[in-house]
C-alpha positions in Angstrom: 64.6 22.8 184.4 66.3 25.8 183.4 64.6 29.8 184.1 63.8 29.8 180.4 61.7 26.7 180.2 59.8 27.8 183.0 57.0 30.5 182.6 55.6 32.8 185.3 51.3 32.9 185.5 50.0 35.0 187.6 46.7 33.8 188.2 44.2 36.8 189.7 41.3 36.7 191.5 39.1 39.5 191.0 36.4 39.4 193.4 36.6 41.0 197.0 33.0 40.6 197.8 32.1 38.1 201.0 30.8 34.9 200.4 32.8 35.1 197.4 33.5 32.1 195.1 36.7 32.6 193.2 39.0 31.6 195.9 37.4 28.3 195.2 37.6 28.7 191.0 41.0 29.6 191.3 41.9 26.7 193.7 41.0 24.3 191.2 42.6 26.2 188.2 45.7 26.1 189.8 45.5 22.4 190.6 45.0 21.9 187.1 47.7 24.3 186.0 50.4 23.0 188.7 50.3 19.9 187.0 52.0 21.3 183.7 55.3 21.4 185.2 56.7 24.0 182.9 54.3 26.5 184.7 55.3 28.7 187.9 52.1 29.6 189.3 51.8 32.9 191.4 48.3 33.2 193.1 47.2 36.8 193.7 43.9 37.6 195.8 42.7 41.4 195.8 41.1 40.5 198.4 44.3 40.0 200.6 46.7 42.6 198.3 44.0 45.0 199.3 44.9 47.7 196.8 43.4 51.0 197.3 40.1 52.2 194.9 41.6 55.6 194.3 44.0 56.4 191.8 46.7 59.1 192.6 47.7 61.6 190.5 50.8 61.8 188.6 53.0 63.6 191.0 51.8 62.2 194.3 53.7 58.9 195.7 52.2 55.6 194.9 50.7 53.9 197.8 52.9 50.6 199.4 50.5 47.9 198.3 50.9 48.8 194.6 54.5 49.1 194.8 54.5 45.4 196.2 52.2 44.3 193.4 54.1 45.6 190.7 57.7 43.1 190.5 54.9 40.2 190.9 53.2 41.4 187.9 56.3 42.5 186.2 57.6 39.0 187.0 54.7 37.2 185.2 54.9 36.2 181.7 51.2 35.6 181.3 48.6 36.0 183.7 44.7 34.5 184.3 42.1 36.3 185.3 39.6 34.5 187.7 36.4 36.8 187.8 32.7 36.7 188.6 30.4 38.5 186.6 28.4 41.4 187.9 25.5 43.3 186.2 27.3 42.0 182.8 30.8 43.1 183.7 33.2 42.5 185.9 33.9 43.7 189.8 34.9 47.3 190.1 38.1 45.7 192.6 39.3 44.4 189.7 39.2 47.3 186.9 40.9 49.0 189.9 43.7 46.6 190.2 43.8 46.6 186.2 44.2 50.4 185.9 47.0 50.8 188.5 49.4 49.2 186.1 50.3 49.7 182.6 53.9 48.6 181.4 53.1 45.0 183.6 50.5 44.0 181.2 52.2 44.7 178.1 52.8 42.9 175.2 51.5 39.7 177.8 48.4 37.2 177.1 46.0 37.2 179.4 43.1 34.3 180.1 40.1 34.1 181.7 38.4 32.1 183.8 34.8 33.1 184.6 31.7 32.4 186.9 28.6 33.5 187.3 24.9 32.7 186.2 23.3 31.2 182.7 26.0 33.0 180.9 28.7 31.8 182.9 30.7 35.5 183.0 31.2 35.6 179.3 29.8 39.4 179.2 32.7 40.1 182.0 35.1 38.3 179.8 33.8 40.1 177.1 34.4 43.5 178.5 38.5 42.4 179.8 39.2 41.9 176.3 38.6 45.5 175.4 40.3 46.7 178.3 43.1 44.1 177.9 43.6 45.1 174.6 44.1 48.8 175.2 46.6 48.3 177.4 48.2 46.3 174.7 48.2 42.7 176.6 46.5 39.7 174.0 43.5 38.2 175.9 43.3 34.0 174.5 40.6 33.4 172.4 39.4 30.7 174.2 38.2 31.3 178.3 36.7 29.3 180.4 33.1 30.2 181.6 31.6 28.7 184.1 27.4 29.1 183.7 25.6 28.1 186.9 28.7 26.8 188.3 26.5 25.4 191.7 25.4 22.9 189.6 28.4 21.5 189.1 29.1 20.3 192.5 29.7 16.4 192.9 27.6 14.7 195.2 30.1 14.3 198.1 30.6 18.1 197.8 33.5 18.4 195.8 33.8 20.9 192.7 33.9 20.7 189.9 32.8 17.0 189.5 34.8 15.3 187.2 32.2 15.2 184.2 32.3 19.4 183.6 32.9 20.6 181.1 35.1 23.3 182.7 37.9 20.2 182.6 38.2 20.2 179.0 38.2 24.0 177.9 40.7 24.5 181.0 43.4 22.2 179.2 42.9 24.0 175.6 42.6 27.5 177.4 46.5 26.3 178.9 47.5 25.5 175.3 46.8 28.3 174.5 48.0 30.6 177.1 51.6 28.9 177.0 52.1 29.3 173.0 51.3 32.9 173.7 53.3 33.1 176.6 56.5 31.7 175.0 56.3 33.5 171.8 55.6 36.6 173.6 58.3 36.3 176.1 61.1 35.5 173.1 59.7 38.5 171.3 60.1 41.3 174.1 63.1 40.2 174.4 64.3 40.5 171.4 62.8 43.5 171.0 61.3 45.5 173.6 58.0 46.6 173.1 56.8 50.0 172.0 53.8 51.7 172.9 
């Protein structure tokens, strides 16, 4: 398989917190999305980048952990977002993350994949598609939410058990994300993308 059949997702996970979930969200997404063998997946935990929660100014250096995100995001040509929601939004490690790059982000789609109580992160979603789309990335349409995603542990302990619904919107959510991707990628290519 050549470079060009292949496309780079980064897949994100946006929560820091202890006890948190997404490592296990964004296990299963990319077991899912591994098995699409045109995809190159690129896991990326902020908990382990550890990126720091204050901006610098224009004229001082940019801290080392940023400068070893960047070619990883500048590498991807689509990326998922795996986030929790918090007081209807998203984690403020995240917006962090988000707001340290620009140019990586755009002209890129960008799906999500959220947890969280009855409404199963769609407010966090929600609120990364408006700051998605000022940086001038194209968020998918269609997410995956998980609502009370505790409840959808199989009785041996596995998650997700194989009847949730999380299995289904995951494949059209991919569908999605990869027409995006490729139509994207051929465009800024042939012709670079103007802010």
């Amino acid at each position: 398989m050549s470079d060009d059949d292949l496309l780079r997702v980064a897949v994100i996970v946006g929560s820091t917190r202890n006890g948190r979930f997404g490592p296990s969200v964004a296990a299963w997404f990319v077991s899912r999305a591994c098995r699409r063998t045109t995809l190159d997946i690129d896991l990326i935990d902020l908990a382990k980048v550890r990126l720091p929660d204050v901006l610098t100014d224009q004229e001082e250096p940019v801290p080392a952990p940023v400068l070893a995100l960047a070619p990883r995001l500048a590498a991807a040509d689509a990326f998922v977002i795996v986030t929790p929601e918090y007081n209807r939004s998203f984690p403020a490690p995240l917006k962090t993350a988000v707001d340290w790059y620009a140019e990586e982000w755009r002209a890129k789609p960008v799906a999500v994949v959220s947890y969280g109580g009855p409404s199963g992160g769609l407010h966090a979603t929600s609120q990364l598609r408006e700051v998605f789309t000022e940086l001038h990335a194209i968020t998918i349409r269609d997410s995956v939410s998980l609502p009370e995603y505790w409840n959808d542990f199989d009785a041996d302990g596995t998650w997700p058990k194989p009847s949730a619904d999380c299995h289904t919107a995951l494949n059209a959510m991919l569908d999605q994300l990869t027409w995006w991707a490729r139509g994207l990628r051929a465009a800024r290519r042939a012709h670079p993308y103007v802010v």
